[in-house]
C-alpha positions as CSV (number, residue, x, y, z in Angstrom):
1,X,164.4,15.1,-134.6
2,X,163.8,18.8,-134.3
3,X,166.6,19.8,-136.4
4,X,165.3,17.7,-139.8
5,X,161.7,19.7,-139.2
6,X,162.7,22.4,-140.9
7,X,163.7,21.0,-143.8
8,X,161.1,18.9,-143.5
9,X,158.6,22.0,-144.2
10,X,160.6,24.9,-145.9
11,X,159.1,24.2,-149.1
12,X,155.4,25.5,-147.2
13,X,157.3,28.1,-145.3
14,X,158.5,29.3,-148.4
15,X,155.2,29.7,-150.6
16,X,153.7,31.2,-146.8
17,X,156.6,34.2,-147.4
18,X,155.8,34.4,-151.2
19,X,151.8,34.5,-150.3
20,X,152.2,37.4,-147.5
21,X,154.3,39.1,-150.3
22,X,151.5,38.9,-153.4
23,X,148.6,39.1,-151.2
24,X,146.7,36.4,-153.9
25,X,144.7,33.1,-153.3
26,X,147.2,30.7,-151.5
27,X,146.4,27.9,-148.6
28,X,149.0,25.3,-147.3
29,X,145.6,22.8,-145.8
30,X,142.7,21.9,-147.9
31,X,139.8,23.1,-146.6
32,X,137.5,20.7,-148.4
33,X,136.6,17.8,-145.8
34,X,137.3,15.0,-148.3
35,X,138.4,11.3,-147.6
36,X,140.2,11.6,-151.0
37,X,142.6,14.3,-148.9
38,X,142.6,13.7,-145.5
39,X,142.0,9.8,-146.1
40,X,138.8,7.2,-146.5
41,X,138.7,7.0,-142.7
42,X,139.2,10.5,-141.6
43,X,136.0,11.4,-140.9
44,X,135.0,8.4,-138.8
45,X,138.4,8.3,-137.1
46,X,138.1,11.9,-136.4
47,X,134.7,11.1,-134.9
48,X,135.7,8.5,-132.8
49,X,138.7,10.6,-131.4
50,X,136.1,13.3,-130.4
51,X,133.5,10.5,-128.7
52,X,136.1,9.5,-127.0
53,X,137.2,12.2,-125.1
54,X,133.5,12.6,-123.6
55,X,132.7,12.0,-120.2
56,X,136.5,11.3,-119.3
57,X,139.3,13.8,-118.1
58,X,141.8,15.2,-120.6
59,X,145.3,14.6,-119.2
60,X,148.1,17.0,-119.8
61,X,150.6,16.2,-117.5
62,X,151.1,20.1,-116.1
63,X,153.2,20.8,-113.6
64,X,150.4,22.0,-110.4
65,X,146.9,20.2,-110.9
66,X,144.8,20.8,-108.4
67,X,142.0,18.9,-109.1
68,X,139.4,18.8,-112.5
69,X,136.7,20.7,-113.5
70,X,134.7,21.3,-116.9
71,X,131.8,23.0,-117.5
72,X,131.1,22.9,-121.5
73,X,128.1,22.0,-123.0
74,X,127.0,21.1,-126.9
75,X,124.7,23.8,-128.4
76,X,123.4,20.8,-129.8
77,X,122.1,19.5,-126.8
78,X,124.4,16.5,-126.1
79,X,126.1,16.1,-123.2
80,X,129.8,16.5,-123.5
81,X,130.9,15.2,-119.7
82,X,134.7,16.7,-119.6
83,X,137.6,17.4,-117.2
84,X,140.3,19.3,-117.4
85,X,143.0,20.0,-114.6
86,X,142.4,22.7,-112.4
87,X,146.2,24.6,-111.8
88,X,147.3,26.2,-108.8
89,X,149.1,29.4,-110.9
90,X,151.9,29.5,-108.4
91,X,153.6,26.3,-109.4
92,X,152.4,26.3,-113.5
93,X,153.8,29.8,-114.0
94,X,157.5,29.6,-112.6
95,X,157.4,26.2,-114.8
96,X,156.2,27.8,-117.7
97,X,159.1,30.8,-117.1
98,X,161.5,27.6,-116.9
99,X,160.5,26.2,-120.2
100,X,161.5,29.6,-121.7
101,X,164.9,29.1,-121.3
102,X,165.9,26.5,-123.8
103,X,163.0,27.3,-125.9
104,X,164.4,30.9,-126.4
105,X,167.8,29.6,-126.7
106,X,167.3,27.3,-129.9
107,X,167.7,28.8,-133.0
108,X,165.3,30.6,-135.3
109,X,165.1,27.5,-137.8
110,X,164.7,25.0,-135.2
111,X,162.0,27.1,-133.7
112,X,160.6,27.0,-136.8
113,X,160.2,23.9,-137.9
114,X,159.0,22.7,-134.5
115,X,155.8,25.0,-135.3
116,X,155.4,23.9,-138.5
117,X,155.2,20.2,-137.6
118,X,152.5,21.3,-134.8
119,X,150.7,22.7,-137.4
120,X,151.0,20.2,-140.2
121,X,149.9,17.5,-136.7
122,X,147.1,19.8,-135.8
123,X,146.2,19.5,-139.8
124,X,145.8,15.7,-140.1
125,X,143.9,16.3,-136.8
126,X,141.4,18.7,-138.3
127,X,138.1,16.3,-138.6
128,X,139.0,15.7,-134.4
129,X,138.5,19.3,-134.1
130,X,136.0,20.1,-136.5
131,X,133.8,17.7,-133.9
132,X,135.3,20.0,-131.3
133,X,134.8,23.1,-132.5
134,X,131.1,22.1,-134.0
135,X,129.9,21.0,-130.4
136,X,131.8,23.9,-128.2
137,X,130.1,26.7,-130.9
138,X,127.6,25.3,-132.6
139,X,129.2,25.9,-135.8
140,X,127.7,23.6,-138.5
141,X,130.4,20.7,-139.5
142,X,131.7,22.2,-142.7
143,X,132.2,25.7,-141.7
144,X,133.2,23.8,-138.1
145,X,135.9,21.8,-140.2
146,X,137.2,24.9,-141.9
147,X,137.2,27.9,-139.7
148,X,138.6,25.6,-136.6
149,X,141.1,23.3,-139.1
150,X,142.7,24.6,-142.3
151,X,141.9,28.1,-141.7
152,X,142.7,28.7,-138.4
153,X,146.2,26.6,-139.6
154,X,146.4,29.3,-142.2
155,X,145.6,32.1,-139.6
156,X,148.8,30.3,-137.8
157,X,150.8,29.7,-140.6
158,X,151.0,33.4,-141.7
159,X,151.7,34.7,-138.3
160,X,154.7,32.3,-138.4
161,X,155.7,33.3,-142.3
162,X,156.0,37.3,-140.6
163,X,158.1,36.5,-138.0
164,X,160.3,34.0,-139.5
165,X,160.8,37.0,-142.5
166,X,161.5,39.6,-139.5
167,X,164.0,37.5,-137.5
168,X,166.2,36.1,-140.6
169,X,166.9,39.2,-141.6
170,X,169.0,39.4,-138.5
171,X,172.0,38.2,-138.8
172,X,173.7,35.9,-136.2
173,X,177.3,37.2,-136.3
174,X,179.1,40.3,-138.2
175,X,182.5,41.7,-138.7
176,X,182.0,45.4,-138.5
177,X,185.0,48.0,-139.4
178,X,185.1,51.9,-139.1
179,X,188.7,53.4,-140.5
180,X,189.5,55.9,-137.9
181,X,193.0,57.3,-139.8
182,X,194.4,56.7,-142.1
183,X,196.5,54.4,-140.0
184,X,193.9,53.3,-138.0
185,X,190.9,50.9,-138.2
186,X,188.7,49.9,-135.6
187,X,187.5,46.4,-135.6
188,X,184.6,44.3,-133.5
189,X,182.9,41.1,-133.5
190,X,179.0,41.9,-132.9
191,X,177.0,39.2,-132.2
192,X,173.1,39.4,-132.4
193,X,170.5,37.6,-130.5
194,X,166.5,37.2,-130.9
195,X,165.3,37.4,-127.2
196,X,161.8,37.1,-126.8
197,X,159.7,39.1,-124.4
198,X,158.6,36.4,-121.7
199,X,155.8,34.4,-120.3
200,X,152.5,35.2,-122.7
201,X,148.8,34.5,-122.3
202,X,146.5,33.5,-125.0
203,X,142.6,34.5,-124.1
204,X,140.3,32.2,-126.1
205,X,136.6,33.2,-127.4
206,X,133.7,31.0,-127.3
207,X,132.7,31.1,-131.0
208,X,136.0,30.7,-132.8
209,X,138.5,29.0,-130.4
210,X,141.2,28.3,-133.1
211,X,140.7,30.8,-135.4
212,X,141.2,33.3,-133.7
213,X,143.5,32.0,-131.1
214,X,146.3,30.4,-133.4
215,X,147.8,33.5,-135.0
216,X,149.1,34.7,-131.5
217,X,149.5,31.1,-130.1
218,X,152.2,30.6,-132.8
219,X,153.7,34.2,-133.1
220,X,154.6,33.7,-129.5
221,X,156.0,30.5,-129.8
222,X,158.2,31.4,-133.0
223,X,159.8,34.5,-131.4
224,X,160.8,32.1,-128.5
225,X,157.9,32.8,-125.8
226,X,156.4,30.3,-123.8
227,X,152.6,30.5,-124.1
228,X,149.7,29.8,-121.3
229,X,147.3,29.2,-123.2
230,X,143.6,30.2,-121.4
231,X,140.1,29.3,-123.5
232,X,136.8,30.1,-122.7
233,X,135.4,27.9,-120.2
234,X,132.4,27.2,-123.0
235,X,134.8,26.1,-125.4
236,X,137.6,24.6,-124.1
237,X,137.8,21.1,-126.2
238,X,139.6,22.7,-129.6
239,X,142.4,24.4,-127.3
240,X,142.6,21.9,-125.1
241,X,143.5,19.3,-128.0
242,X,145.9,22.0,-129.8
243,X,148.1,22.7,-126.4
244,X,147.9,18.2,-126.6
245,X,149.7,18.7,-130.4
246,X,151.7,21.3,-129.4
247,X,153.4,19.7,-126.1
248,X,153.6,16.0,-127.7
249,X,155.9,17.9,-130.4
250,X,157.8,19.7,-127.7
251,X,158.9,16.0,-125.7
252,X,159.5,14.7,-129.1
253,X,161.9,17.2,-129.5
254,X,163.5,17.1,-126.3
255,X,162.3,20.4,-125.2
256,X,160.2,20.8,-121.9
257,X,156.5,20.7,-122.8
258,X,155.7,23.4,-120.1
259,X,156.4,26.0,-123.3
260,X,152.7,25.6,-124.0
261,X,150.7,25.0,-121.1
262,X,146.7,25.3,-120.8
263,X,144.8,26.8,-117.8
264,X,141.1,26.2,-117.3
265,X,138.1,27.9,-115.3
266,X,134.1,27.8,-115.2
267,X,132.1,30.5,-115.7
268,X,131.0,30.3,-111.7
269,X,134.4,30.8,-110.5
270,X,136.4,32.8,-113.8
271,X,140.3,33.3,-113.1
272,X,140.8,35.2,-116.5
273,X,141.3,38.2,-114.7
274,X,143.7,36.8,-112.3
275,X,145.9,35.6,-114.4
276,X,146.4,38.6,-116.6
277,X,147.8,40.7,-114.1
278,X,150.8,38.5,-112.6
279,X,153.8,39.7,-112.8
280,X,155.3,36.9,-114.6
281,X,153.3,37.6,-118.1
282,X,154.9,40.0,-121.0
283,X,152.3,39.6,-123.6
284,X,148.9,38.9,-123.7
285,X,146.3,37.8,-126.9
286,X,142.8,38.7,-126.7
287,X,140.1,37.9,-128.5
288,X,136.0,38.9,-127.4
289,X,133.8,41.7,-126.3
290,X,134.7,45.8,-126.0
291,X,134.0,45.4,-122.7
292,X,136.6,43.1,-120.8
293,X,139.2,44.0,-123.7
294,X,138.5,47.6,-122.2
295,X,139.2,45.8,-118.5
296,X,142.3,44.8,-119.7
297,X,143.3,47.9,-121.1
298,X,142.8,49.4,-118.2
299,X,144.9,47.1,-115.5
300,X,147.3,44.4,-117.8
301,X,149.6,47.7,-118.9
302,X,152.4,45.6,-117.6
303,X,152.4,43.8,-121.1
304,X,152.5,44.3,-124.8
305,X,148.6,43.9,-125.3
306,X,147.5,42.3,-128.9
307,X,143.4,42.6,-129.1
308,X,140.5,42.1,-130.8
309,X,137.1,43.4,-129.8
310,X,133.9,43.9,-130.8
311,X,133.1,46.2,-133.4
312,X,129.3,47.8,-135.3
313,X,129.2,46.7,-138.7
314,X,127.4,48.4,-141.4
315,X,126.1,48.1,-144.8
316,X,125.1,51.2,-146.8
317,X,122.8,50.4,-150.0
318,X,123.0,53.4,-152.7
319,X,122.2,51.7,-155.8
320,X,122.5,48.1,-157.4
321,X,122.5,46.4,-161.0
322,X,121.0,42.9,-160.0
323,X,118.4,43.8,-156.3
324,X,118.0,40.0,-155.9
325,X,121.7,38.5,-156.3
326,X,122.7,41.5,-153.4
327,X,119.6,40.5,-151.2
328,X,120.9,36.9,-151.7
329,X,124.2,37.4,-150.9
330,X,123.5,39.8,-147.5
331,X,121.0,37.3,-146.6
332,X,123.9,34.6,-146.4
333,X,125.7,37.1,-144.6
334,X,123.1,37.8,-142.1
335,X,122.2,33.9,-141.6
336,X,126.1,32.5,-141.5
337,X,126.1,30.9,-138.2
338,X,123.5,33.3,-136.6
339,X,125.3,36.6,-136.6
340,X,128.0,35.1,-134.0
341,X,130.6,36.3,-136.2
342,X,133.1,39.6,-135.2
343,X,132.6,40.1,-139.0
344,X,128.5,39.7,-138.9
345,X,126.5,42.4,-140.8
346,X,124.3,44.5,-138.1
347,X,123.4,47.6,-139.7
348,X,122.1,48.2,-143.2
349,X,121.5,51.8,-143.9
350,X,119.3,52.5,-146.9
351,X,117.6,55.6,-147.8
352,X,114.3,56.7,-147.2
353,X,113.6,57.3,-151.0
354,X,115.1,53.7,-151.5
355,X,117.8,52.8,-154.0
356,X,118.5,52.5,-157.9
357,X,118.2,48.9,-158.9
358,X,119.1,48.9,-163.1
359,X,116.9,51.3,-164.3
360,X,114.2,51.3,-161.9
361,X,113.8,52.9,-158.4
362,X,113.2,50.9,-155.9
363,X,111.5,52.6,-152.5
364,X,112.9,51.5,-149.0
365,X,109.6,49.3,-147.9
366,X,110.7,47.0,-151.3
367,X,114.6,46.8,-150.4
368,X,113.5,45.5,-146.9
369,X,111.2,43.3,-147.9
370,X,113.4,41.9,-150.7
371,X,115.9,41.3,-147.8
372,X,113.6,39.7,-145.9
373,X,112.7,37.5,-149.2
374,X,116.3,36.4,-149.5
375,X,116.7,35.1,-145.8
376,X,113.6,33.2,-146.0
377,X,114.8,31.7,-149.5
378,X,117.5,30.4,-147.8
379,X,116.2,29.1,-144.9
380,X,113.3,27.3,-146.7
381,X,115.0,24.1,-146.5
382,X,115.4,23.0,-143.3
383,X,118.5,20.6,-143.7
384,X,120.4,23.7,-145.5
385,X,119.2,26.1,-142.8
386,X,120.7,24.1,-139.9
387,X,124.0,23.5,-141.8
388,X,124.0,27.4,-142.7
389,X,122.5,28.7,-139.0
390,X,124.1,26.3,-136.6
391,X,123.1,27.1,-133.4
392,X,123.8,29.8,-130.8
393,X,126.3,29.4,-128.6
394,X,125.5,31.0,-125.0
395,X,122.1,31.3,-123.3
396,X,122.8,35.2,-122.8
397,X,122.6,35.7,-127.1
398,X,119.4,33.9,-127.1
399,X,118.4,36.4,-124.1
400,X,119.6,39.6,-126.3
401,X,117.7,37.9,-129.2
402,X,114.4,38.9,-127.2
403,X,115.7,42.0,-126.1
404,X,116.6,43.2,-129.1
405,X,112.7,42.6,-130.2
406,X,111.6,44.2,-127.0
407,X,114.1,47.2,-127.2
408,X,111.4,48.8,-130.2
409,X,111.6,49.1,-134.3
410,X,109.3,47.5,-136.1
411,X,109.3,43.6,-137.3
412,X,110.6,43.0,-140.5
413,X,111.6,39.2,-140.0
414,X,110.4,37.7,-136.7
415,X,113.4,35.2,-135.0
416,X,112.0,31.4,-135.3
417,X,113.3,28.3,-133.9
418,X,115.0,25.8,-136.3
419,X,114.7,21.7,-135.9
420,X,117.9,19.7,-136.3
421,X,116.5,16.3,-136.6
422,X,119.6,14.2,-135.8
423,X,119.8,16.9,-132.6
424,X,116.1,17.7,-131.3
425,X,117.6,19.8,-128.4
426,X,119.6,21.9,-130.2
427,X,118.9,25.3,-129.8
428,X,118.8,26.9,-133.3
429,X,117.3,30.5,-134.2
430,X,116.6,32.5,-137.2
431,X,117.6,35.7,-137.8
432,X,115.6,39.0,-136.0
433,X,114.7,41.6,-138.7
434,X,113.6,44.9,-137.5
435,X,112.9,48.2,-138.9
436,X,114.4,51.4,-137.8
437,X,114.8,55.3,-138.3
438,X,118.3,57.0,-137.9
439,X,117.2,58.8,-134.8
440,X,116.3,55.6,-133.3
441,X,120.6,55.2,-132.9
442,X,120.7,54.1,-128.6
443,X,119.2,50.9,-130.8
444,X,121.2,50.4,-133.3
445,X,124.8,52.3,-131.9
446,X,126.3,48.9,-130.3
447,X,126.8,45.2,-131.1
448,X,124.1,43.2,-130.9
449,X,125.9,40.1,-131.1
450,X,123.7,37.2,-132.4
451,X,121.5,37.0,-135.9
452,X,119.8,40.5,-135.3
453,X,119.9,42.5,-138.1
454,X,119.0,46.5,-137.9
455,X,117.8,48.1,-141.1
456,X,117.8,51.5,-140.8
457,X,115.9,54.8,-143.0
458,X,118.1,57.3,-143.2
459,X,118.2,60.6,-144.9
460,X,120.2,59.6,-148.0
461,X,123.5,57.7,-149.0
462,X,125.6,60.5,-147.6
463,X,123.6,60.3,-144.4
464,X,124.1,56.7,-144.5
465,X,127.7,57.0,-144.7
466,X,128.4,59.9,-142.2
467,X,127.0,57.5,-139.5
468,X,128.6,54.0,-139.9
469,X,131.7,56.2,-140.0
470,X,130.9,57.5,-136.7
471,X,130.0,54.4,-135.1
472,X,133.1,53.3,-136.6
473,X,135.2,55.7,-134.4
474,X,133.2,55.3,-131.2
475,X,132.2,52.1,-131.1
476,X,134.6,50.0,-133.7
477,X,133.9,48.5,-136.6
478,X,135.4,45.3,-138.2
479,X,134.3,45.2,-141.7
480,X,132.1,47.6,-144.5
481,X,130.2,46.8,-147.0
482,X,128.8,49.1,-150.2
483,X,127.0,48.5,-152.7
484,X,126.6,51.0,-155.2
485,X,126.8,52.0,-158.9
486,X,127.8,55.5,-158.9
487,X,131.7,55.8,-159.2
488,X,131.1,59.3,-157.0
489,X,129.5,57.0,-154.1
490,X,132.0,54.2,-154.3
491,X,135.0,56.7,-154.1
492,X,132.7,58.5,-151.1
493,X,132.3,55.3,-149.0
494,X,136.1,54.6,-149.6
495,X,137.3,57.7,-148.3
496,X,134.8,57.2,-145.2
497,X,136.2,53.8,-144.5
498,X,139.6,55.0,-144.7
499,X,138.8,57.7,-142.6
500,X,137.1,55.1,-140.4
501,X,140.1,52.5,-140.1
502,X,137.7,50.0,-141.6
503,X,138.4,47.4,-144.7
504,X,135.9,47.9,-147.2
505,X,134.0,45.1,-149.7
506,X,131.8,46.4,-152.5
507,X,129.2,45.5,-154.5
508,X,129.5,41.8,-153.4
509,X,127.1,39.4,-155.4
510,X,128.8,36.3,-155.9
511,X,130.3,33.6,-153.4
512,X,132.5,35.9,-151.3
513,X,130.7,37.5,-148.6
514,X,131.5,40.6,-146.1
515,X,132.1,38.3,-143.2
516,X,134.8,36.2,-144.8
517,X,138.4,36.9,-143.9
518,X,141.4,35.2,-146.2
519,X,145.1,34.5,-144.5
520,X,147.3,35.5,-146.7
521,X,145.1,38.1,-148.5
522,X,142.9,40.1,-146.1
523,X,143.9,42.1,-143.4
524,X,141.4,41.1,-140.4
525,X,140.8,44.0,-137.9
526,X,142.7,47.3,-138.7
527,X,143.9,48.3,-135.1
528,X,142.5,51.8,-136.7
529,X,139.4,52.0,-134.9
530,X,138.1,50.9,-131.6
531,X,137.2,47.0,-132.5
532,X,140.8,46.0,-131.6
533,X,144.7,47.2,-131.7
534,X,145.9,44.7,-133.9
535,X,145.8,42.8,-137.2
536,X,146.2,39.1,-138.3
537,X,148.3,39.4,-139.6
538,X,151.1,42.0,-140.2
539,X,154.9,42.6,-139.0
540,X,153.6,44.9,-136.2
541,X,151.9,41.6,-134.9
542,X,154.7,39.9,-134.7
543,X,157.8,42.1,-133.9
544,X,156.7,43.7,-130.8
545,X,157.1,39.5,-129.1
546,X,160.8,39.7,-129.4
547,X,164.2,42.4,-128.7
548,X,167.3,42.0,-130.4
549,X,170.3,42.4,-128.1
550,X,173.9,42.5,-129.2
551,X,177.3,41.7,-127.9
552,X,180.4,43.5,-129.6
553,X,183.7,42.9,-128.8
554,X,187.1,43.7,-130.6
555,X,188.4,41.5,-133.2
556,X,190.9,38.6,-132.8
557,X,192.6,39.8,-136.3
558,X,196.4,38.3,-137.1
């Protein structure tokens, strides 16, 4: 089978390598949740697939269960009920080196196309997961559907398109000849081989399991490296079913499953740090907070490290043609699935004298409290505030939620509970609003992470500017955003962001917001600053997860 699948899917490889190329609009999965795509009965099959993994034990078939265990819980306040094998590390990681072998012997095609059809599988799966990912992060369905299905398949879809391009430039076998004399002509067979470099851990995050996960889950497995794949133990269920794809594929094709394996843990009894210092591991993925990305910094230098932290995210306002469509699109980016976004908005610096809106001025009291009129304009409607909230996903950001307010600055926008009818126990909050000075920084100088928003007097735009770009060097920063009118300004906060290591968005008013990352377009995370070492995606993601090694010998020549 495995040697049809990648003919099976060059066309979509193809128009991935164009995509990474021309940097436009391209995606290989629809994103829109539609029967008329995915089929009448998606939904309600996808649905039933999710109920039916409740209250029961995921099997996987791993080489050294020890037992089960489960400790996830719906945001939403259902019970979820599920089991997942506990592994003794001394038998699952000697298998999982064993499944290497033939894995990293097959061919760069075959290798491939194998990911590709987990991918296209993981696709027709996507309303399963959107269930998943919904009651593992609260994310509301639709953004549920398309952060944890089509775009996290694009997310793994361009990390493949990189290191496919990389390794087929390489070619298998060359005839290589040096004249020496003119009598004289040395000849050799040199054979090249893509060796990958060994046993690599994927660490999950509890707000975007696939998303973030996939891009190095299938740049390992492309460049021939078997992958344990290790979730949060809040949000375990989307992992859990893509390492199910992913080692179904694997039998189909005759190769040991063990190349993708999944290794679970509570919060009670955590192993993460364990398991990424053995000796057996070469790579590890991380996604999640400064802090234990700084842990394992600090004592996983056995491996090539790929991470993602946290970052301080800013806003500076100079000026603005339309006051009401920016309000309306920050307040989207402030409410979008209550601030539990690497890419959420935090700070918005905005001068003390205020901003330029048109042709009036507008003074800083009227640009907070035209903020504060957006969010509440879009949270009037309860239906369309629990679809744009969700809910929050661990009891420790509802506890920084009310330290934040206790911490000092002055209310803007108090944090309110939000029903869900269908789910009366879900625990949904508004976002926090609060009013503060530049020298008020120890509350404003980290992540806050969670829907509290920071809007902060400073001394002017330039003001503004000189200390995101400093946060931006001590503490990270993921994404800007600007919005101003005066070319001197725009070409100011560009040379700041630059400076900075941080991508840039300006003067967004439409339906494209700060917090939105495209595959095959934007650049997420710069490795430039503090928030994290690497980007999805780019060559350097990919190319340090393999070693070409030659053999030359002379030529057999008549």
């Amino acid at each position: 089978m495995s040697s049809h699948l990648f003919e099976r899917h060059a066309e979509t490889l193809r128009q991935a390598v164009a995509a990474i190329h021309e940097r436009g609009y391209w995606s290989a999965f629809p994103e829109v949740p539609s029967g008329k795509i995915y089929g009448e009965s998606a939904k309600a099959d996808g649905a039933r697939a999710f109920e039916s993994r409740l209250e029961s034990r995921f099997e996987l078939d791993q080489p050294g269960c020890e037992g089960w265990l489960g400790s996830e819980t719906s945001p939403y306040g259902i019970p979820l009920g599920i089991s997942y094998p506990s592994m003794d590390l001394n038998v699952l990681l000697p298998a999982a080196q064993q499944a290497t072998g033939s894995w990293s012997r097959a061919g760069v095609n075959e290798r491939t196309g194998i990911c590709l059809e987990i991918l296209s599988r993981l696709n027709r799966r996507s309303f399963e997961m959107a269930n998943a990912v919904m009651h593992t992060t609260g994310q509301g369905f639709a953004m549920a559907f398309q952060a944890g299905g089509p775009h996290a398949q694009d997310r793994g879809l361009e990390a493949i398109a990189y290191a496919w391009r990389l390794m087929s430039h390489v070619p298998d076998r060359v005839s290589w000849e040096k004249q020496i004399s003119k009598t004289h002509v040395v000849r050799l067979e040199k054979t090249y081989r893509i060796v990958p470099r060994g046993l690599s851990l994927v660490i999950g995050c509890s707000t975007f399991p696939t998303w973030n996960a996939y891009p190095g889950l299938f740049a390992n497995l492309v460049t021939g490296n078997a992958v344990v794949v290790k979730p949060s133990p809040t949000a375990v269920l989307p992992l859990a079913i893509t390492v199910e794809t992913a080692r179904e594929v694997f039998r189909e094709c005759g190769f040991d499953p063990n190349v993708v394996t999944l290794v679970v843990d509570e919060p009670k009894a955590p192993v993460t740090k364990q398991l990424a210092t053995r000796p057996e591991l070469s790579i590890i993925d991380f996604t999640g907070g400064s802090d234990f990305g700084t842990w394992l910094e600090q004592n996983a230098r056995h491996v090539q490290l790929f991470t993602e932290k946290s970052g301080v995210n800013s806003v500076i306002l100079d000026s603005v043609e339309d006051l009401r469509a920016m309000a309306d699109n920050l307040a989207f980016s402030i409410s979008l699935y209550s601030g539990q976004m690497c890419t959420k908005v935090q700070n918005i610096f905005v001068p003390c004298e205020g901003i330029a809106a048109g042709s009036a001025r507008i003074g800083f009291e009227q640009v907070a409290h035209s903020l504060v009129e957006a969010v509440d304009r879009l949270l009037e409607d309860p239906s369309r505030a629990a679809d744009v909230l969700g809910c929050i996903q661990s009891e420790k950001t509802l506890a920084r939620i009310t330290e934040a307010r206790a911490n000092g600055g002055a209310l803007l926008r108090a944090s309110e509970s939000v029903s869900i009818e269908k789910y009366p126990r879900a625990r949904v909050r508004s976002p926090l609003m609060l009013r503060v000075r530049a020298e008020d920084e120890p509350l404003f100088s980290r992540e806050m992470f969670g829907p509290i928003i920071y809007v902060i007097e400073t001394h002017g735009s330039a003001h503004s500017l000189a200390l995101a770009k400093r946060l931006a060097r001590e503490r990270g920063a993921i994404t800007w955003a600007v919005y101003a009118t005066r070319k001197e300004v725009l070409a100011e906060a560009e040379s700041a962001a630059l400076s900075a290591g941080v991508p840039l968005s300006c003067n967004l008013t439409g339906p494209v917001w700060v917090n939105q990352a495209a595959a095959f377009s934007d650049y997420h995370v710069t490795g430039a600053n503090p928030a994290g070492n690497a980007t999805f995606c780019d060559e350097a993601f990919v190319a340090p997860r393999f070693r070409i090694i030659q053999t030359r010998r002379p030529s057999r020549t008549a």
